[in-house]
N, CA, C and O atoms as a GROMACS GRO file, in nm:
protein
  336
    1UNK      N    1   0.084  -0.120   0.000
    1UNK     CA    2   0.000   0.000   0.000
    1UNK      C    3   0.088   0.126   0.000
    1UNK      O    4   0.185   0.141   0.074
    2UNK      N    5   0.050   0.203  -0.081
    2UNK     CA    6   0.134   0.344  -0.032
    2UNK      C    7   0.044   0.471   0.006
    2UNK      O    8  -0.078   0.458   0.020
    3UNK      N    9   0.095   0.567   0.020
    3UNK     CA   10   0.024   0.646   0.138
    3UNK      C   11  -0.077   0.695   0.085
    3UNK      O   12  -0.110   0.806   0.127
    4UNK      N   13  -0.147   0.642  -0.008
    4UNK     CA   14  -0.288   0.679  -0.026
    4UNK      C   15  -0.356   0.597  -0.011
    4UNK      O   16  -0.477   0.620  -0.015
    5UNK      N   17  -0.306   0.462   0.013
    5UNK     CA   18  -0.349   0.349   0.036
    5UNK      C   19  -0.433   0.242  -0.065
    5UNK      O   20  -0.532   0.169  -0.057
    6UNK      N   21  -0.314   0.285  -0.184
    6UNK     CA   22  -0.386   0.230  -0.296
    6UNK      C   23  -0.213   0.087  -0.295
    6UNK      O   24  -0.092   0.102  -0.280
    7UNK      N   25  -0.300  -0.030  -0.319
    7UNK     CA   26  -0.202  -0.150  -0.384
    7UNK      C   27  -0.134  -0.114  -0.484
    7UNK      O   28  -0.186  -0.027  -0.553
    8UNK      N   29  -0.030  -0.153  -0.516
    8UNK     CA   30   0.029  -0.183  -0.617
    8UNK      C   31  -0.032  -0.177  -0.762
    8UNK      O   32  -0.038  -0.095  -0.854
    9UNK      N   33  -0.077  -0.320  -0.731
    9UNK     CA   34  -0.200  -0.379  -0.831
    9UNK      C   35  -0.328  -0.234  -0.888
    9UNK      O   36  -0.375  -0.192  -0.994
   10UNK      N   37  -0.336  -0.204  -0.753
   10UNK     CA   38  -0.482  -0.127  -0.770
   10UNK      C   39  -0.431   0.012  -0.875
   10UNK      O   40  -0.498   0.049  -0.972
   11UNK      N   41  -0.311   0.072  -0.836
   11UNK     CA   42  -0.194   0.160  -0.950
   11UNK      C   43  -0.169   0.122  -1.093
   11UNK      O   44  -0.182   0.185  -1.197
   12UNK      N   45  -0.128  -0.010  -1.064
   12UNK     CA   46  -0.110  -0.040  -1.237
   12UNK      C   47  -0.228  -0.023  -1.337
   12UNK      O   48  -0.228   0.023  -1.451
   13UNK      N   49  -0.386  -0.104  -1.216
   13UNK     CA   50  -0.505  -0.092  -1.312
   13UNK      C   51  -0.546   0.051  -1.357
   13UNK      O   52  -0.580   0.074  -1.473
   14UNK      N   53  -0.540   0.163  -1.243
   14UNK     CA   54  -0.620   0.255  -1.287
   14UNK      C   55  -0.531   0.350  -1.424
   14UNK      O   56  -0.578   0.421  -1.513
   15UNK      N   57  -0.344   0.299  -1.382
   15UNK     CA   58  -0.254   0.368  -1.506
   15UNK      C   59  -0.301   0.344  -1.635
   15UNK      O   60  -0.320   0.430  -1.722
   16UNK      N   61  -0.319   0.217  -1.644
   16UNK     CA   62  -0.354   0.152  -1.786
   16UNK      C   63  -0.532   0.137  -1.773
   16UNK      O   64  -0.575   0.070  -1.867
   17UNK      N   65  -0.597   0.165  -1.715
   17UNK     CA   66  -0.727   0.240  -1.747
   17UNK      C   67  -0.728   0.397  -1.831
   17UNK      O   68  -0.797   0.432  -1.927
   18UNK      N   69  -0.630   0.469  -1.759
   18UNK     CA   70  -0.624   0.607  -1.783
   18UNK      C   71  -0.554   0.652  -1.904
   18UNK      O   72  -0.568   0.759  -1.963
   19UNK      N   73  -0.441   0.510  -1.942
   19UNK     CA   74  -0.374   0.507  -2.092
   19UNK      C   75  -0.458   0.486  -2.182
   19UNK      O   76  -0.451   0.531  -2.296
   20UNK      N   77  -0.567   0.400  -2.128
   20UNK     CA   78  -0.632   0.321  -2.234
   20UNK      C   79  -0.723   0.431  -2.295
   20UNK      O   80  -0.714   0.464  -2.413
   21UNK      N   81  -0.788   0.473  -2.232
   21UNK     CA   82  -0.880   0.588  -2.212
   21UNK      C   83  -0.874   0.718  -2.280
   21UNK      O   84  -0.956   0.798  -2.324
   22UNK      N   85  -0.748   0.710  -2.273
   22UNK     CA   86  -0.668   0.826  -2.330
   22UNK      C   87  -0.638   0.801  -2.500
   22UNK      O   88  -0.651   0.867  -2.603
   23UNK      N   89  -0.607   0.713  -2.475
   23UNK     CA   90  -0.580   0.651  -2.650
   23UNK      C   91  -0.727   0.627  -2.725
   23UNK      O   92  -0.748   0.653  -2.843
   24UNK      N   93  -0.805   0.583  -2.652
   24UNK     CA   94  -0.928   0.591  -2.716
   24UNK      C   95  -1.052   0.726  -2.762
   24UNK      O   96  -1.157   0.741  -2.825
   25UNK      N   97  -0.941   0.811  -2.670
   25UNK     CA   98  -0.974   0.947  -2.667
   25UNK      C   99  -0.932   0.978  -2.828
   25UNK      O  100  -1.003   1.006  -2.925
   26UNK      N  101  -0.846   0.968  -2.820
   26UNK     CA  102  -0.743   1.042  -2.915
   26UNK      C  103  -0.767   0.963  -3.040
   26UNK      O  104  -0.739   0.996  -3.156
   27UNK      N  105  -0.803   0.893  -3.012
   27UNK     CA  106  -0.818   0.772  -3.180
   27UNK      C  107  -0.973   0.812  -3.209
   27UNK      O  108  -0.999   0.825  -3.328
   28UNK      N  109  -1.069   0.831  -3.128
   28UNK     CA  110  -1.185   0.869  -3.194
   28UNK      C  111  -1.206   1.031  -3.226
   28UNK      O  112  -1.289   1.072  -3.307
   29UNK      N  113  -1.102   1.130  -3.137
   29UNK     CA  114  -1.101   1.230  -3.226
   29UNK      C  115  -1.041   1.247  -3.382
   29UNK      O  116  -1.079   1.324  -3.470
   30UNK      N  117  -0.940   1.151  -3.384
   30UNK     CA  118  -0.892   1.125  -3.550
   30UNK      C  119  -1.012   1.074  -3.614
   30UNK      O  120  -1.011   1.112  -3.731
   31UNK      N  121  -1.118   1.001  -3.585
   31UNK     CA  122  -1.212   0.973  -3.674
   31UNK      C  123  -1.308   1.052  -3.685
   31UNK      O  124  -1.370   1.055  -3.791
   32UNK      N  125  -1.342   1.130  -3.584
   32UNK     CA  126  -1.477   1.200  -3.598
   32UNK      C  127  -1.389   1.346  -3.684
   32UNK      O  128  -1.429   1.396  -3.789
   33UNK      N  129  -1.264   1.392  -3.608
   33UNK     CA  130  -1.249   1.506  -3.712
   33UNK      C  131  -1.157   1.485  -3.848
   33UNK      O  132  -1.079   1.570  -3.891
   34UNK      N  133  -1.188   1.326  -3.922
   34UNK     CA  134  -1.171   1.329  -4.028
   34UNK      C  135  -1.061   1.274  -4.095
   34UNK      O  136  -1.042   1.216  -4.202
   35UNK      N  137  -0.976   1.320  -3.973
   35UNK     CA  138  -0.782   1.324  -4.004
   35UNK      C  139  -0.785   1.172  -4.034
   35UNK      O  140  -0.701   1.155  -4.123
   36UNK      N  141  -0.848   1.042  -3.998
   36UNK     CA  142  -0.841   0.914  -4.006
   36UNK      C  143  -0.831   0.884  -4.166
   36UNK      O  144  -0.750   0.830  -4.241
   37UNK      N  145  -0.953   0.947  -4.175
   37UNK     CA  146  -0.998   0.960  -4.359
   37UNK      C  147  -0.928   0.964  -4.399
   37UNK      O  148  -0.893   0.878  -4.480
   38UNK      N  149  -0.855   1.072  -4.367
   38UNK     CA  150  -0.792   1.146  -4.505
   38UNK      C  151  -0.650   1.048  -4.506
   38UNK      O  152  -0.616   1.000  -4.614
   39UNK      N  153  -0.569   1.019  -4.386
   39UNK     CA  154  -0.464   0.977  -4.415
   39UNK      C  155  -0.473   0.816  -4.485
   39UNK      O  156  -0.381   0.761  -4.545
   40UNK      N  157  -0.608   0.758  -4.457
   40UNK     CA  158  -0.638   0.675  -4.538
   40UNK      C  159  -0.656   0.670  -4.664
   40UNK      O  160  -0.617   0.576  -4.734
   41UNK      N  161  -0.699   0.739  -4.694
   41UNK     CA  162  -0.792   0.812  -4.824
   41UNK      C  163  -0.646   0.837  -4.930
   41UNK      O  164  -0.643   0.791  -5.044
   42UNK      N  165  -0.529   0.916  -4.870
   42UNK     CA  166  -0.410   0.949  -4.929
   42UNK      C  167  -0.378   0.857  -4.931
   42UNK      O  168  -0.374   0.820  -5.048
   43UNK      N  169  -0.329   0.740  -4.829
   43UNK     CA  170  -0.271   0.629  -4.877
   43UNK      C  171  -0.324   0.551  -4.961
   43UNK      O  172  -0.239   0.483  -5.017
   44UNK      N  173  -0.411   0.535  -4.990
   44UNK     CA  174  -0.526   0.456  -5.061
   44UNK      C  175  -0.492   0.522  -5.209
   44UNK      O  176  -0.466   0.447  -5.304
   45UNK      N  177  -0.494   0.666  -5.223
   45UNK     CA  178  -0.495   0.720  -5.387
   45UNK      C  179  -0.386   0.707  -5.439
   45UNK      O  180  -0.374   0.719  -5.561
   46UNK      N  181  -0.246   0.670  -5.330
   46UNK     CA  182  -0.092   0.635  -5.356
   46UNK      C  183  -0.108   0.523  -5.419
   46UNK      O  184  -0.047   0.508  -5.525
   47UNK      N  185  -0.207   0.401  -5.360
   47UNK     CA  186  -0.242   0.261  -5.409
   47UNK      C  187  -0.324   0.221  -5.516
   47UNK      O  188  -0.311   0.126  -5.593
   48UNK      N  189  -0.375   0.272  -5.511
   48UNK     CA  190  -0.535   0.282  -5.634
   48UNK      C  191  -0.588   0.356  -5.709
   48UNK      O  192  -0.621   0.470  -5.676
   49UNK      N  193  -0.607   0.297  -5.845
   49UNK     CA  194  -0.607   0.425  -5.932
   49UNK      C  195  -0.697   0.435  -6.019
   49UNK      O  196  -0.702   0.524  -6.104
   50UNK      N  197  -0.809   0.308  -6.002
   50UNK     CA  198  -0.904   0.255  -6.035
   50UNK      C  199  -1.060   0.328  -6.004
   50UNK      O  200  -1.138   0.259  -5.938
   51UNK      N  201  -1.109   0.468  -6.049
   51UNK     CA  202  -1.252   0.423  -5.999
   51UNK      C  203  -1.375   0.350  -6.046
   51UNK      O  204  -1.474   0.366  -5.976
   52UNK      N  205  -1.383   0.305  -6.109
   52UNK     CA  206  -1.469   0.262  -6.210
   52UNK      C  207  -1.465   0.088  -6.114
   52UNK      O  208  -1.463  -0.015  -6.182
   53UNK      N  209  -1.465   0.082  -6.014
   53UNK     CA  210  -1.440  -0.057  -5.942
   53UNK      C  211  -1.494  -0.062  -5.797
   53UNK      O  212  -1.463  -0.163  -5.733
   54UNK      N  213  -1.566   0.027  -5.738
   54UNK     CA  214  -1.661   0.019  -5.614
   54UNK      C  215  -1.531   0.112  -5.519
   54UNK      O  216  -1.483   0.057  -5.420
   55UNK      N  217  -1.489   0.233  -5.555
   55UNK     CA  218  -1.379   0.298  -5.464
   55UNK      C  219  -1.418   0.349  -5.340
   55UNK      O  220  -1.348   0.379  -5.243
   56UNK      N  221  -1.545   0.356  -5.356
   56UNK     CA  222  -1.595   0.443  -5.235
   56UNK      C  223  -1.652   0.353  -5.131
   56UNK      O  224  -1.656   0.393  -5.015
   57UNK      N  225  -1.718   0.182  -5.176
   57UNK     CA  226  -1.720   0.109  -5.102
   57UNK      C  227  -1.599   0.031  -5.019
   57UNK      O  228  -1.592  -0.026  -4.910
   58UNK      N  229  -1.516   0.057  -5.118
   58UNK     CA  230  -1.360  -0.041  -5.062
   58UNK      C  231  -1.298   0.047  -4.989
   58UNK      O  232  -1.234   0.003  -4.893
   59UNK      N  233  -1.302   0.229  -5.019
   59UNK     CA  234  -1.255   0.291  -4.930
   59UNK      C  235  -1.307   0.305  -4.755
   59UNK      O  236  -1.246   0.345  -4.656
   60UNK      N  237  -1.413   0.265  -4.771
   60UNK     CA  238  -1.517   0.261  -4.639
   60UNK      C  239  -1.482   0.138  -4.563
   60UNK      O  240  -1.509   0.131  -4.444
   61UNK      N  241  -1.424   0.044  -4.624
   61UNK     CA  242  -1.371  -0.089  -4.573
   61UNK      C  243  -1.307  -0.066  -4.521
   61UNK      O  244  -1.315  -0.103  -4.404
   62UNK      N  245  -1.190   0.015  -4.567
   62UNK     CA  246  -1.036   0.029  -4.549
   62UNK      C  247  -1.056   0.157  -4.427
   62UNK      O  248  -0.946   0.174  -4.375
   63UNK      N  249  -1.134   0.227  -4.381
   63UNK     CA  250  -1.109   0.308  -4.284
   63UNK      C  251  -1.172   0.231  -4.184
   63UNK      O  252  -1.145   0.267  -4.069
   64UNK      N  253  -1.251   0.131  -4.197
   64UNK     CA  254  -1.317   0.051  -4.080
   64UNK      C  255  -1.211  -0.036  -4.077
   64UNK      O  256  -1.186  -0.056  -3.958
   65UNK      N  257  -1.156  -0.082  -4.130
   65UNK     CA  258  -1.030  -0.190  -4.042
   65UNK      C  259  -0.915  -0.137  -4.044
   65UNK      O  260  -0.825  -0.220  -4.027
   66UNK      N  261  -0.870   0.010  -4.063
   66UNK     CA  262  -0.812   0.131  -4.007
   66UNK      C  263  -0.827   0.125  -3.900
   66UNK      O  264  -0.742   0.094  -3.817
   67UNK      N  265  -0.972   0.162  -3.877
   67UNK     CA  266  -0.968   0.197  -3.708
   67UNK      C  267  -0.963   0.059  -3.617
   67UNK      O  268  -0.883   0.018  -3.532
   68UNK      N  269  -1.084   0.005  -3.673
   68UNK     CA  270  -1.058  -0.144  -3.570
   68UNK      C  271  -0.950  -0.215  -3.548
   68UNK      O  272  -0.939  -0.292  -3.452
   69UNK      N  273  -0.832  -0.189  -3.664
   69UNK     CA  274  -0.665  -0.254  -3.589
   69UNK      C  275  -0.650  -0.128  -3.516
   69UNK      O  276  -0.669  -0.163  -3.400
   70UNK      N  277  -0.633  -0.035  -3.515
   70UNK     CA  278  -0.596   0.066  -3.425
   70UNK      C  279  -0.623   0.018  -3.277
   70UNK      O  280  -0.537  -0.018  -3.196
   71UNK      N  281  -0.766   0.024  -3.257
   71UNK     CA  282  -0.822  -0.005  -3.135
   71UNK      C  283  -0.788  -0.143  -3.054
   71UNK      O  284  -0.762  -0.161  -2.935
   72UNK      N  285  -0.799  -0.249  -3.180
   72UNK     CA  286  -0.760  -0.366  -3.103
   72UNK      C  287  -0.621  -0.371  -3.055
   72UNK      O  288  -0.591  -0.429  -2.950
   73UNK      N  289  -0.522  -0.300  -3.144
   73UNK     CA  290  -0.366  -0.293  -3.112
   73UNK      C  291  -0.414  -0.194  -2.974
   73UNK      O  292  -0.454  -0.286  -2.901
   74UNK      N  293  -0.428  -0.107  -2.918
   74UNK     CA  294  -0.434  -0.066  -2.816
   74UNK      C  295  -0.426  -0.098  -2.719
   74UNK      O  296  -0.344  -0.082  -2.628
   75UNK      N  297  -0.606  -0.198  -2.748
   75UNK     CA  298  -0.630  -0.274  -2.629
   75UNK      C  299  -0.566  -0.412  -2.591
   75UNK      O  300  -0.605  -0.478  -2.494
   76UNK      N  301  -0.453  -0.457  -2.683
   76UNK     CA  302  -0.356  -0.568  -2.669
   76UNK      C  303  -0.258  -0.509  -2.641
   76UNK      O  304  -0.178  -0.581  -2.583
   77UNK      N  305  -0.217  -0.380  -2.660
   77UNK     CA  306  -0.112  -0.361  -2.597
   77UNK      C  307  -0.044  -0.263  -2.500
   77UNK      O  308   0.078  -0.259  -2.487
   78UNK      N  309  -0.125  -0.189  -2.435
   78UNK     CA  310  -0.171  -0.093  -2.368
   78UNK      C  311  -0.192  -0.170  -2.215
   78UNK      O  312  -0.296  -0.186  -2.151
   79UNK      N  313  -0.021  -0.217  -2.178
   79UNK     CA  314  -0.026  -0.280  -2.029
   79UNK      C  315   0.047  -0.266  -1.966
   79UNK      O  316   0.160  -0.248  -2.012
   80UNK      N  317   0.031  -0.265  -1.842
   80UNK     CA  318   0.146  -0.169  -1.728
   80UNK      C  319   0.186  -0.324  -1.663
   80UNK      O  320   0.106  -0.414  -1.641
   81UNK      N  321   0.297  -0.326  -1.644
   81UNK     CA  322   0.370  -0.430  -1.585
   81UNK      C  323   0.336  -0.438  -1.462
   81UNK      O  324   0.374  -0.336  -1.404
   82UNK      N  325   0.263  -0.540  -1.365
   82UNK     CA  326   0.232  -0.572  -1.217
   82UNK      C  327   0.419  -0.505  -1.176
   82UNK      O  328   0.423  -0.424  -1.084
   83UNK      N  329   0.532  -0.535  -1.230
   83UNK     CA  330   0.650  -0.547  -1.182
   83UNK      C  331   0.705  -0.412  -1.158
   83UNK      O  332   0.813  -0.409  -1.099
   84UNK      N  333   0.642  -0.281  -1.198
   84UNK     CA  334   0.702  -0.198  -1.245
   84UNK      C  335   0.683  -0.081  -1.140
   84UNK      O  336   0.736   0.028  -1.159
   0.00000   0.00000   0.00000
């Protein structure tokens, strides 16, 4: 316990609550103000040059599993060591 009388344990959870939290902060302001898009959207027009082939459906793909590896990488790796 330390002098607030929080465990160890009980420190690491709320750090990596407050990381987590934070990153999820910050990753859904990249989507709602756009910036997600676009850096998708640019990488995507570097890649593809095709519209005449469903671009706007495949681009909508590609920012949804944009974000969803984002998030899942987060939440896999976004952990405070019990040791630390």
């Amino acid at each position: 316990m330390n002098e607030l009388g929080l465990s160890r344990e009980s420190v690491r959870q709320l750090v990596e609550q407050i990381v987590t939290e934070t990153v999820n902060k910050h990753m859904t302001t990249l989507e709602t103000s756009g910036a997600l898009a676009r850096i998708v959207e640019d990488a995507f027009h570097r890649l593809y040059r095709d519209p005449k082939t469903g671009y706007a459906n495949f681009k909508s793909l590609i920012q949804d599993a944009a974000m969803t590896t984002a998030k899942v990488f987060v939440s896999e790796n976004v952990r405070i060591s019990p040791n630390t």
